[in-house]
PDB file with one MODEL, atoms N, CA, C and O in Angstrom:
MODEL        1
ATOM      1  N   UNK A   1      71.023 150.122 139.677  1.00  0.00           N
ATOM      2  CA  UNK A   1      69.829 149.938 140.457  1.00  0.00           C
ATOM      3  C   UNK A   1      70.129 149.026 141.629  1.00  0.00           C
ATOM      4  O   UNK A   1      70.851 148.034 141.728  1.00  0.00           O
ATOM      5  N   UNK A   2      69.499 149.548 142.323  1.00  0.00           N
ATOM      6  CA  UNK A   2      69.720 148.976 143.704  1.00  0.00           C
ATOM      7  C   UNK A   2      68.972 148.047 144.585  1.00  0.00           C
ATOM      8  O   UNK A   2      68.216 148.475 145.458  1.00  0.00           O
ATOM      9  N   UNK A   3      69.195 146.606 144.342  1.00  0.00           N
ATOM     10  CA  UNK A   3      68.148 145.342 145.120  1.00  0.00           C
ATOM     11  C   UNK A   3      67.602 145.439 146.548  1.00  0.00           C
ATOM     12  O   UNK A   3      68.361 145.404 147.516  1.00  0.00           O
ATOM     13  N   UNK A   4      66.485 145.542 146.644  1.00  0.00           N
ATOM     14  CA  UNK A   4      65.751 146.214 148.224  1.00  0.00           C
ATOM     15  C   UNK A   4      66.201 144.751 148.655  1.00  0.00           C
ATOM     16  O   UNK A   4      66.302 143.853 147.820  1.00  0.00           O
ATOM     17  N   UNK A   5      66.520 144.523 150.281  1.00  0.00           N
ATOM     18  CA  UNK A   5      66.898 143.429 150.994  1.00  0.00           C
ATOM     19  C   UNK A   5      65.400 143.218 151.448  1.00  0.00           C
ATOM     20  O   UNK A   5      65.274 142.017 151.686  1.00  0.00           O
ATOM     21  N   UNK A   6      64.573 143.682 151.600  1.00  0.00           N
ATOM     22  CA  UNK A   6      62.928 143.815 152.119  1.00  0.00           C
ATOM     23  C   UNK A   6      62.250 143.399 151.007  1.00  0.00           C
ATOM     24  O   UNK A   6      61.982 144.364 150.291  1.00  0.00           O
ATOM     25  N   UNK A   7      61.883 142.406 150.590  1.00  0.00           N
ATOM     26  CA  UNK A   7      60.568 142.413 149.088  1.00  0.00           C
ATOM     27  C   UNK A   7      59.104 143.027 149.996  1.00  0.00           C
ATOM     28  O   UNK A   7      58.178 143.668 149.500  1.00  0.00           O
ATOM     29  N   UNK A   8      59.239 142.642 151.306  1.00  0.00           N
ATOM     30  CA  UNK A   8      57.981 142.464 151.646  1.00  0.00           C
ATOM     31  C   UNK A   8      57.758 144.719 151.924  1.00  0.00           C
ATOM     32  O   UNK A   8      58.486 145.406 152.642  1.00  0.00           O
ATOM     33  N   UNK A   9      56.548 145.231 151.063  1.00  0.00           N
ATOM     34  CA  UNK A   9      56.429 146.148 151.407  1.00  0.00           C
ATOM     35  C   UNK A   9      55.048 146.354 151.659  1.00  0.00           C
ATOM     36  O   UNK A   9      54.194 146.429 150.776  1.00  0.00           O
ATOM     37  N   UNK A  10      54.794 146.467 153.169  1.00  0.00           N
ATOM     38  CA  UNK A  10      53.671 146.428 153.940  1.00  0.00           C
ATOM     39  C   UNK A  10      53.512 147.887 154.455  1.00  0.00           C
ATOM     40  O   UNK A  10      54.471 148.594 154.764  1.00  0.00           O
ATOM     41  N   UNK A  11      52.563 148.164 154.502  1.00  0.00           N
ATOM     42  CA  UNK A  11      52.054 149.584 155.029  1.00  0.00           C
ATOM     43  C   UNK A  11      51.910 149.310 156.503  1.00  0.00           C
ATOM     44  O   UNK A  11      52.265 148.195 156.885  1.00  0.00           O
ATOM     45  N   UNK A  12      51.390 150.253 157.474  1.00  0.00           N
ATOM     46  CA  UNK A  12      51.855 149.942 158.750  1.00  0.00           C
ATOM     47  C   UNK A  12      50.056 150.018 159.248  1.00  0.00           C
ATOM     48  O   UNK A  12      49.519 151.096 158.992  1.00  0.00           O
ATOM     49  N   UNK A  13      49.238 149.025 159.868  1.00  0.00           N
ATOM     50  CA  UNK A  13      48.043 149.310 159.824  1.00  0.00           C
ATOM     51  C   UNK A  13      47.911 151.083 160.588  1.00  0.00           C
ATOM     52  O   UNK A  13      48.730 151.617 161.337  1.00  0.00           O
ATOM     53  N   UNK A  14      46.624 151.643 160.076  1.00  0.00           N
ATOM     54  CA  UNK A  14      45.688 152.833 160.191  1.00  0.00           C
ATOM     55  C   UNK A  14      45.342 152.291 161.652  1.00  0.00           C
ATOM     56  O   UNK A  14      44.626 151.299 161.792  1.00  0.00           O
ATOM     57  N   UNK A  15      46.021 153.162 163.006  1.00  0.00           N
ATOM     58  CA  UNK A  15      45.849 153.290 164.246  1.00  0.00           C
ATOM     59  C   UNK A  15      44.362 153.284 164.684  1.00  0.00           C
ATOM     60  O   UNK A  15      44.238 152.814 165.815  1.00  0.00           O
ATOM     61  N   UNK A  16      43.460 153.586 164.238  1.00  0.00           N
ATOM     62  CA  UNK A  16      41.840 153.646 164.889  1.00  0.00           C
ATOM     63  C   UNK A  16      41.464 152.072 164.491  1.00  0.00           C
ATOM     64  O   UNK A  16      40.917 151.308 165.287  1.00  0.00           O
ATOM     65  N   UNK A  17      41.793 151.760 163.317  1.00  0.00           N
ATOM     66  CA  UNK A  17      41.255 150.171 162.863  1.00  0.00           C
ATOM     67  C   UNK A  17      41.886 148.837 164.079  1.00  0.00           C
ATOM     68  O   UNK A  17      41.450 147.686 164.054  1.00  0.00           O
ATOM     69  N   UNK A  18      42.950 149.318 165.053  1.00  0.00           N
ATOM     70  CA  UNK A  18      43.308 148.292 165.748  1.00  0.00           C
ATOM     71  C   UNK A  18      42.722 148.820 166.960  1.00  0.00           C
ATOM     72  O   UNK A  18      43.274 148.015 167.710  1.00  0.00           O
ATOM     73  N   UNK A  19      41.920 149.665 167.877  1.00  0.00           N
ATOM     74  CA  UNK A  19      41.664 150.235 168.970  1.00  0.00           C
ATOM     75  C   UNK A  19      40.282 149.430 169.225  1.00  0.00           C
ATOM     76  O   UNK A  19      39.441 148.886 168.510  1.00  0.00           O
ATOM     77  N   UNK A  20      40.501 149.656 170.761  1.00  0.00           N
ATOM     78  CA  UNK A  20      38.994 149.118 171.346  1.00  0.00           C
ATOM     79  C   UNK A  20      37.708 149.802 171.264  1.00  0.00           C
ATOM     80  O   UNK A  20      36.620 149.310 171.564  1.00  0.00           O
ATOM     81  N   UNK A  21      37.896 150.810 170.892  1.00  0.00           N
ATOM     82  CA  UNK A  21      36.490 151.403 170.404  1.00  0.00           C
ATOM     83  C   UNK A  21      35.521 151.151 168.971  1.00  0.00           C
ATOM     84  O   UNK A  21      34.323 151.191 168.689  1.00  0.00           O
ATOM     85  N   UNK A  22      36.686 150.897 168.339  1.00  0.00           N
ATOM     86  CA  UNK A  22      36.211 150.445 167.100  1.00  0.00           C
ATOM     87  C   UNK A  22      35.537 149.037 166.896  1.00  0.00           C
ATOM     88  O   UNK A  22      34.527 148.726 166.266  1.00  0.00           O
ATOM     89  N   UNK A  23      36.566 148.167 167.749  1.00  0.00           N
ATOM     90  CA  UNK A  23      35.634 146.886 168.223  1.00  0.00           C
ATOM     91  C   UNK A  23      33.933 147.106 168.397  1.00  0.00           C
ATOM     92  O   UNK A  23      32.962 146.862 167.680  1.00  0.00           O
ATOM     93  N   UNK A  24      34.178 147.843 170.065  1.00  0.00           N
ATOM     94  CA  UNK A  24      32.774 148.031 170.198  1.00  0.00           C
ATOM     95  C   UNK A  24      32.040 148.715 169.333  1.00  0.00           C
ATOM     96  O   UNK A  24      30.887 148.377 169.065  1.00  0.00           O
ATOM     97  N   UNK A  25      32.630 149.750 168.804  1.00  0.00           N
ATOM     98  CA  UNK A  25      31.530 150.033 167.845  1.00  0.00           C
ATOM     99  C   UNK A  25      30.326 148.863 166.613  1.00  0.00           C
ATOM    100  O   UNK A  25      29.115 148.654 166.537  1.00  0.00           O
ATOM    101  N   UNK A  26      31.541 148.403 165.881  1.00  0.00           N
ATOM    102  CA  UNK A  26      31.491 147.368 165.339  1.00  0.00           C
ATOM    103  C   UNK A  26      30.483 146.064 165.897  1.00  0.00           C
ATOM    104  O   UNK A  26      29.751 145.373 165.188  1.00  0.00           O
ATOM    105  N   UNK A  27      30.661 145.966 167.230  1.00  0.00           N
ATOM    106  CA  UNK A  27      30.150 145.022 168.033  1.00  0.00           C
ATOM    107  C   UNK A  27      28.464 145.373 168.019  1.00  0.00           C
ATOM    108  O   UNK A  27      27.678 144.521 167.605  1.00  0.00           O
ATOM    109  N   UNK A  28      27.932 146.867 168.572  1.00  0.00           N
ATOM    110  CA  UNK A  28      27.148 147.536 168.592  1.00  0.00           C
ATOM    111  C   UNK A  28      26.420 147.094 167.326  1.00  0.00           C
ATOM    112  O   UNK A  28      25.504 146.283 167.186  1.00  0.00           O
ATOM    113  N   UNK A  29      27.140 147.920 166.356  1.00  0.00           N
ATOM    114  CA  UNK A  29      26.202 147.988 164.862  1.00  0.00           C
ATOM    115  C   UNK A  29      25.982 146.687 164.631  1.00  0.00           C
ATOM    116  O   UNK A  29      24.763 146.572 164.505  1.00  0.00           O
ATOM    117  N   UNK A  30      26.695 145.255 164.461  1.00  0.00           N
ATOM    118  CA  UNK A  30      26.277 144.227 164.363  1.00  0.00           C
ATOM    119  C   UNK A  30      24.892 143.610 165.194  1.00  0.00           C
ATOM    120  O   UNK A  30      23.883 143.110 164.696  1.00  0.00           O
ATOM    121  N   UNK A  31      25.190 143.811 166.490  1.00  0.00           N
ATOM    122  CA  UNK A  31      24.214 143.402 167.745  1.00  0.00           C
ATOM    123  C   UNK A  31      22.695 144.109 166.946  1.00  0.00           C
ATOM    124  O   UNK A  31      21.824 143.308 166.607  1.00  0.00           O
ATOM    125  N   UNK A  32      22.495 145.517 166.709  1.00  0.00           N
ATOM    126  CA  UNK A  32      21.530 146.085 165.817  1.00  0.00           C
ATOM    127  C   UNK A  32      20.807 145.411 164.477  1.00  0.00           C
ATOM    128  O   UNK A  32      19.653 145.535 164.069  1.00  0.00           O
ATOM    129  N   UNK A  33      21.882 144.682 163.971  1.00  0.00           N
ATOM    130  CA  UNK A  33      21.540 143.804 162.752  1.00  0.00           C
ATOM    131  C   UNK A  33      21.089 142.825 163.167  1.00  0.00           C
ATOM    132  O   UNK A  33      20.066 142.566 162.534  1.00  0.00           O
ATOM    133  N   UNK A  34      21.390 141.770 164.263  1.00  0.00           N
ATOM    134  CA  UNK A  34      20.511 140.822 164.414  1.00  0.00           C
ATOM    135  C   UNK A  34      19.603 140.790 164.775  1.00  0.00           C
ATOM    136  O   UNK A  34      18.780 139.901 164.556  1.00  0.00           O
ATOM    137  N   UNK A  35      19.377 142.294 165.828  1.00  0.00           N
ATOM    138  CA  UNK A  35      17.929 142.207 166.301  1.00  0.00           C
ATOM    139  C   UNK A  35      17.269 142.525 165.110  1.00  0.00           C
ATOM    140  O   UNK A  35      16.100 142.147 165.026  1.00  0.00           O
ATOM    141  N   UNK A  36      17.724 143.091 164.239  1.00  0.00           N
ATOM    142  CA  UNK A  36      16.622 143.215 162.996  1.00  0.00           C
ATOM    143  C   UNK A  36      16.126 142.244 161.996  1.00  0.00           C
ATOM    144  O   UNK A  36      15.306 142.245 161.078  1.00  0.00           O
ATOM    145  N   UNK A  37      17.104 141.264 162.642  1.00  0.00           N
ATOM    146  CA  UNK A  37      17.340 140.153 161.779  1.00  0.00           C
ATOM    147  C   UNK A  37      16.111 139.090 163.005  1.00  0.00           C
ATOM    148  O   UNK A  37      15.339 138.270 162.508  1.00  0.00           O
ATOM    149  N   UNK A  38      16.143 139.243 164.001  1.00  0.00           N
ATOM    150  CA  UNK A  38      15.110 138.136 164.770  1.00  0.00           C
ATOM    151  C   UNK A  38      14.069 138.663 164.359  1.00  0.00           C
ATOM    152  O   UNK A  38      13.228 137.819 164.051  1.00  0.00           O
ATOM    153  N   UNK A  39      13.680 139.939 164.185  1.00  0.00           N
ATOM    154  CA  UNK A  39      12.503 140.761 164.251  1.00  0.00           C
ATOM    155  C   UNK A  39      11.841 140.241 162.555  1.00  0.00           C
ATOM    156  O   UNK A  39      10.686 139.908 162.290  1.00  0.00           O
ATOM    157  N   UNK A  40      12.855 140.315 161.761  1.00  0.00           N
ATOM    158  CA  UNK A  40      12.616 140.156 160.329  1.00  0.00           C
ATOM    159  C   UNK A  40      11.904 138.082 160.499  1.00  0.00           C
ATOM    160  O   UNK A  40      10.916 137.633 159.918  1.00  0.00           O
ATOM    161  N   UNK A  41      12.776 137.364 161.384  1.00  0.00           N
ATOM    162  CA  UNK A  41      12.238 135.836 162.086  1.00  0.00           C
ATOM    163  C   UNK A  41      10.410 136.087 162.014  1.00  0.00           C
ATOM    164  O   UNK A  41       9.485 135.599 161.365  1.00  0.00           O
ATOM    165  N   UNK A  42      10.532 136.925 162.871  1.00  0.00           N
ATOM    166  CA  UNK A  42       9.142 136.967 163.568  1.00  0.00           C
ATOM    167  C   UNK A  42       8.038 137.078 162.888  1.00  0.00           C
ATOM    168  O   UNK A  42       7.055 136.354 163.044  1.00  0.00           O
ATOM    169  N   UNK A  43       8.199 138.557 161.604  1.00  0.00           N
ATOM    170  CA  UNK A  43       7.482 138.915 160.654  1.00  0.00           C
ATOM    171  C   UNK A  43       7.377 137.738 159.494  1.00  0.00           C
ATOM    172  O   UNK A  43       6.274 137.392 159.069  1.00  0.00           O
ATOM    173  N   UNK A  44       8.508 137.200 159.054  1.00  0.00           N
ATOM    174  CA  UNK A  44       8.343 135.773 158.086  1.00  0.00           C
ATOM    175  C   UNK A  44       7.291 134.670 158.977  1.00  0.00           C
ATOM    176  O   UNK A  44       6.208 134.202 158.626  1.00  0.00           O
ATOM    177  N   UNK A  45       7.956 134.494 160.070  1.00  0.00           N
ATOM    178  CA  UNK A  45       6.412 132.933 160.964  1.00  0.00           C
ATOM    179  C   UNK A  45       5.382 133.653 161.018  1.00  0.00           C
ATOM    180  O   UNK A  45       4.461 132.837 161.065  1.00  0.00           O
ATOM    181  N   UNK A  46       4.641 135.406 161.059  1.00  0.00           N
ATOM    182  CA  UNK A  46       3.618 135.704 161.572  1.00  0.00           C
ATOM    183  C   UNK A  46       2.736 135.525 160.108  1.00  0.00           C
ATOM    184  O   UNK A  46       1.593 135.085 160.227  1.00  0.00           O
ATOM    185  N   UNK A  47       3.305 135.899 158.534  1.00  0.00           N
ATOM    186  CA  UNK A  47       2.555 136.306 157.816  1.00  0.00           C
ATOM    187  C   UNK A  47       2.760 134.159 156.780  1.00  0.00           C
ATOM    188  O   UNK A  47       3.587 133.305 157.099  1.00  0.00           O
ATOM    189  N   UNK A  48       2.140 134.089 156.134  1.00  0.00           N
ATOM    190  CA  UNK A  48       2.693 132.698 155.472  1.00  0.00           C
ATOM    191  C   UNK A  48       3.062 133.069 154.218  1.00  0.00           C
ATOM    192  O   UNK A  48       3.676 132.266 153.514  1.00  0.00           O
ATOM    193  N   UNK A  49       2.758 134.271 153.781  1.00  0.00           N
ATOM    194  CA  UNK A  49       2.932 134.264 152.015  1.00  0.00           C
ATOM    195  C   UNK A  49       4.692 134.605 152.072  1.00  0.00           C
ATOM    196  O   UNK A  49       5.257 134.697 150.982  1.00  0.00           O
ATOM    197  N   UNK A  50       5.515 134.783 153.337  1.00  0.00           N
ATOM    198  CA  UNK A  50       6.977 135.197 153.799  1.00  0.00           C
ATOM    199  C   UNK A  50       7.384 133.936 154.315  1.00  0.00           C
ATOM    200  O   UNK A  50       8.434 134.062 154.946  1.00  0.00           O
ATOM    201  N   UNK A  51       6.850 132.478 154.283  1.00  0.00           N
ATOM    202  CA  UNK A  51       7.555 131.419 155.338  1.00  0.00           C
ATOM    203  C   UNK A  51       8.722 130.466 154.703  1.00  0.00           C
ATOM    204  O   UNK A  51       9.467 129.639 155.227  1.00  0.00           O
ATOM    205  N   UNK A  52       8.540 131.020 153.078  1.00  0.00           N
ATOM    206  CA  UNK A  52       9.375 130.190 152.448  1.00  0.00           C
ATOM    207  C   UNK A  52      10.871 131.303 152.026  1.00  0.00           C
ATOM    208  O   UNK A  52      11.662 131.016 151.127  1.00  0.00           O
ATOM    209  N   UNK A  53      10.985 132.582 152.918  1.00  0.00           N
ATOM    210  CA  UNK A  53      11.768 133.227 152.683  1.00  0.00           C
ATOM    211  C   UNK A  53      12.464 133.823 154.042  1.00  0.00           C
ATOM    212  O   UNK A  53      13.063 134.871 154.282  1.00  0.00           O
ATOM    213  N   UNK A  54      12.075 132.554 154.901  1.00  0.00           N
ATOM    214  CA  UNK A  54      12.527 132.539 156.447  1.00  0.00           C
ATOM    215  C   UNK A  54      14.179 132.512 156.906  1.00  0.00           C
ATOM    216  O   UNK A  54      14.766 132.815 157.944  1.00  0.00           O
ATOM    217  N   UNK A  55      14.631 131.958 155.505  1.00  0.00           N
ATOM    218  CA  UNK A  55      15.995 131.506 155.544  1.00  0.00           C
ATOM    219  C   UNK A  55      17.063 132.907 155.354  1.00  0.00           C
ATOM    220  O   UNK A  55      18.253 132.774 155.636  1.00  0.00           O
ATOM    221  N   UNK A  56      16.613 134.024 154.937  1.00  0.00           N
ATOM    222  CA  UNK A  56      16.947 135.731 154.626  1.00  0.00           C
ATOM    223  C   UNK A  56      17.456 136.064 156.403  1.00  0.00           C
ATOM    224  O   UNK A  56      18.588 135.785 156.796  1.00  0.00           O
ATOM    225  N   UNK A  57      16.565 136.589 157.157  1.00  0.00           N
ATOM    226  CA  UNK A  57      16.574 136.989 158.061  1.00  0.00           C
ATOM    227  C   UNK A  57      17.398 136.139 159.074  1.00  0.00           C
ATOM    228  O   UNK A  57      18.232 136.657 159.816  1.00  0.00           O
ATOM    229  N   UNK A  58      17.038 134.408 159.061  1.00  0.00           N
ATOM    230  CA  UNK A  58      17.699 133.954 159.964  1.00  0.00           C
ATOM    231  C   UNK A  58      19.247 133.844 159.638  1.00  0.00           C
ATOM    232  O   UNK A  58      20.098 133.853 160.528  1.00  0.00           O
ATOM    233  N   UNK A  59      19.583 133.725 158.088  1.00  0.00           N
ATOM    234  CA  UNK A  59      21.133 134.199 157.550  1.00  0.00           C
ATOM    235  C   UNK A  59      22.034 135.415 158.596  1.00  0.00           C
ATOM    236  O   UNK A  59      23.086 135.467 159.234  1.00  0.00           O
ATOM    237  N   UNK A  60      20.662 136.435 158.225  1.00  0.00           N
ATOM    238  CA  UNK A  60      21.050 137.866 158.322  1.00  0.00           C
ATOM    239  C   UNK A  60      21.557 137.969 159.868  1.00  0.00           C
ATOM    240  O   UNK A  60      22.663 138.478 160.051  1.00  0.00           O
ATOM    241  N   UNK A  61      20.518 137.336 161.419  1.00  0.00           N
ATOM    242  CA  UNK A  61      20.295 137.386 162.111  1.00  0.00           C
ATOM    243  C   UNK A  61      22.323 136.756 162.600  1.00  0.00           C
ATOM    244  O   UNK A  61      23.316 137.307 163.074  1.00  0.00           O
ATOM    245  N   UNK A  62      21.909 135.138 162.022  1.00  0.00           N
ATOM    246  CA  UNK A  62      23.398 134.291 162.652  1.00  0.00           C
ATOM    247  C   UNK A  62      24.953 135.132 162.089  1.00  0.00           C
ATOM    248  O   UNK A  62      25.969 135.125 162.785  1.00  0.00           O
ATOM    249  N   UNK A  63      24.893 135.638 161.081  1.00  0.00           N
ATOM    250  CA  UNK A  63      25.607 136.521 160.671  1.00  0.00           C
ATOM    251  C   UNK A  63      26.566 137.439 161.323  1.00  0.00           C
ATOM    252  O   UNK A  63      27.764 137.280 161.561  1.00  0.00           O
ATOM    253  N   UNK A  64      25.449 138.847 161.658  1.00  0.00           N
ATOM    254  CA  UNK A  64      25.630 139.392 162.326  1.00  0.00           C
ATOM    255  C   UNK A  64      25.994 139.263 164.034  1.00  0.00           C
ATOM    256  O   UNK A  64      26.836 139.932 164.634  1.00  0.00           O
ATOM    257  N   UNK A  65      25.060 138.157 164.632  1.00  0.00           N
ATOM    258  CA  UNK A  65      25.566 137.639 165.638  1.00  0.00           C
ATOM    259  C   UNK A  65      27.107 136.636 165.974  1.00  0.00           C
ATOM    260  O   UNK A  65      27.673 136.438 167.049  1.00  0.00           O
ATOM    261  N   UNK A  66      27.377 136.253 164.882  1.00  0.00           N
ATOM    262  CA  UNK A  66      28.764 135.851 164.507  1.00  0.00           C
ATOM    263  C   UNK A  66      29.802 137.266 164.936  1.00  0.00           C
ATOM    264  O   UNK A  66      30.755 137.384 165.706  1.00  0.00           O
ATOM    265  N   UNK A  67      29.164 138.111 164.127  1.00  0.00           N
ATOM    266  CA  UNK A  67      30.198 139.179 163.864  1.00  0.00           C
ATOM    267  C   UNK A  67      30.290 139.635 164.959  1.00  0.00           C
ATOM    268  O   UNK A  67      31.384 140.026 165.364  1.00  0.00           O
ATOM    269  N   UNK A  68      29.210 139.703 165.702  1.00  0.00           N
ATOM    270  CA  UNK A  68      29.149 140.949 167.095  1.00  0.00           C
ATOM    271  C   UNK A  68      29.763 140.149 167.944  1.00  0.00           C
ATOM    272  O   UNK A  68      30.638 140.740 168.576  1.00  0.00           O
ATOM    273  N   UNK A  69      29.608 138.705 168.281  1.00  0.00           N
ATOM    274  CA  UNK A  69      31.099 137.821 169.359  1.00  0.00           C
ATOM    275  C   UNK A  69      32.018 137.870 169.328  1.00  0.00           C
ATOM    276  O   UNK A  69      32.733 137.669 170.309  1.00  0.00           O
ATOM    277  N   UNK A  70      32.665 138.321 167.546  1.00  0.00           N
ATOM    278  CA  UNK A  70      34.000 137.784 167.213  1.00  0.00           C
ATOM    279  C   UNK A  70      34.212 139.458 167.924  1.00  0.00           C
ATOM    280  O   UNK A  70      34.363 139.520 169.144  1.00  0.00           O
ATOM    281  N   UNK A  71      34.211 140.497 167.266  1.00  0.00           N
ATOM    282  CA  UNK A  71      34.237 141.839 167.718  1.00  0.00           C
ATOM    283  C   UNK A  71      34.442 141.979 169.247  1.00  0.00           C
ATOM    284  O   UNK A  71      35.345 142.571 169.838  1.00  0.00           O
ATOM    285  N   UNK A  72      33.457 141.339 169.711  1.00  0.00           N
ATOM    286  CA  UNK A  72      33.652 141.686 171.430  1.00  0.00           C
ATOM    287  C   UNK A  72      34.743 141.148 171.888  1.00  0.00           C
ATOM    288  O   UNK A  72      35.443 141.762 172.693  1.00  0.00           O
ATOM    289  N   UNK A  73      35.121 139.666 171.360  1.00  0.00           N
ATOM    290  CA  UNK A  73      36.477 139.309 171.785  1.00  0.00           C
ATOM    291  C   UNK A  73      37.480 139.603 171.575  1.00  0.00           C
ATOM    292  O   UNK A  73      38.317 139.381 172.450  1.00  0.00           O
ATOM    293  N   UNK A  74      37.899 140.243 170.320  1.00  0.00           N
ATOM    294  CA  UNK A  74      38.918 141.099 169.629  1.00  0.00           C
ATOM    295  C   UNK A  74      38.710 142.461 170.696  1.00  0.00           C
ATOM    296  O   UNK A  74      39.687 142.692 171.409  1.00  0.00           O
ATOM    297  N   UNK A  75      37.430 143.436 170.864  1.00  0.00           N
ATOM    298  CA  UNK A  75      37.679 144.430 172.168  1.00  0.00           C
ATOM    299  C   UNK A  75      38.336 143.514 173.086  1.00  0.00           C
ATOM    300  O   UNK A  75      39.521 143.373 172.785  1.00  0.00           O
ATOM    301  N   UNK A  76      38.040 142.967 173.915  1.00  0.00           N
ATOM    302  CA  UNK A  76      38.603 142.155 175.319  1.00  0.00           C
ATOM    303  C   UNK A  76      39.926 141.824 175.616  1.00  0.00           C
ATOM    304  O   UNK A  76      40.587 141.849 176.654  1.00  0.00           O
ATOM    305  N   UNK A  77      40.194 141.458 174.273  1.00  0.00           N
ATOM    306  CA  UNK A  77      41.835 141.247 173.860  1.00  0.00           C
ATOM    307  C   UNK A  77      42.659 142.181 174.350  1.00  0.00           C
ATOM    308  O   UNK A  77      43.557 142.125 175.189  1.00  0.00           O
ATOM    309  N   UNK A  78      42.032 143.418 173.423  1.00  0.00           N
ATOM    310  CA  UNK A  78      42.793 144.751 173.232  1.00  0.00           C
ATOM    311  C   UNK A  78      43.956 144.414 172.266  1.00  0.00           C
ATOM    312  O   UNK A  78      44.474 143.354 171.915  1.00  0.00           O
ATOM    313  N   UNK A  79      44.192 145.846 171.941  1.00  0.00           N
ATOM    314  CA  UNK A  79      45.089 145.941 170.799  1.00  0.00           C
ATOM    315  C   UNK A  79      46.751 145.012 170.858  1.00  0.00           C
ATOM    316  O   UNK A  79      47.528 145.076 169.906  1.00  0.00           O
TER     317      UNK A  79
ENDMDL
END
């Protein structure tokens, strides 16, 4: 038997997962989540029996807005 000089056996990343479209995509669908996520803000301050469950949406909201910056800068980069 024959000792591989390589231990390390890495696959080579899936070509669409490093491209700039996928960013934006990514960027997109996130940007969608937070607005649903301010909107979900709005509906918790408008009604009170929802004010103690304000902390859901604004999670959801910073979250996603996290995600959709990091995304846009990873597009900008480029691969």
């Amino acid at each position: 038997m024959q000792i591989d000089k390589n231990p390390m056996f890495r696959k080579s990343p899936v070509p669409w997962y490093r491209s700039r479209w996928f960013f934006l995509i990514i960027a997109i669908l996130s940007l969608c989540l937070a607005v649903l996520g301010i909107i979900g803000i709005g509906v918790a301050r408008r009604e009170q029996v929802f004010n103690s469950f304000i902390w859901m949406p604004l999670l959801l909201a910073a979250a996603a807005g996290l995600l959709c910056v990091f995304m846009l800068f990873r597009a900008s980069k480029g691969p």
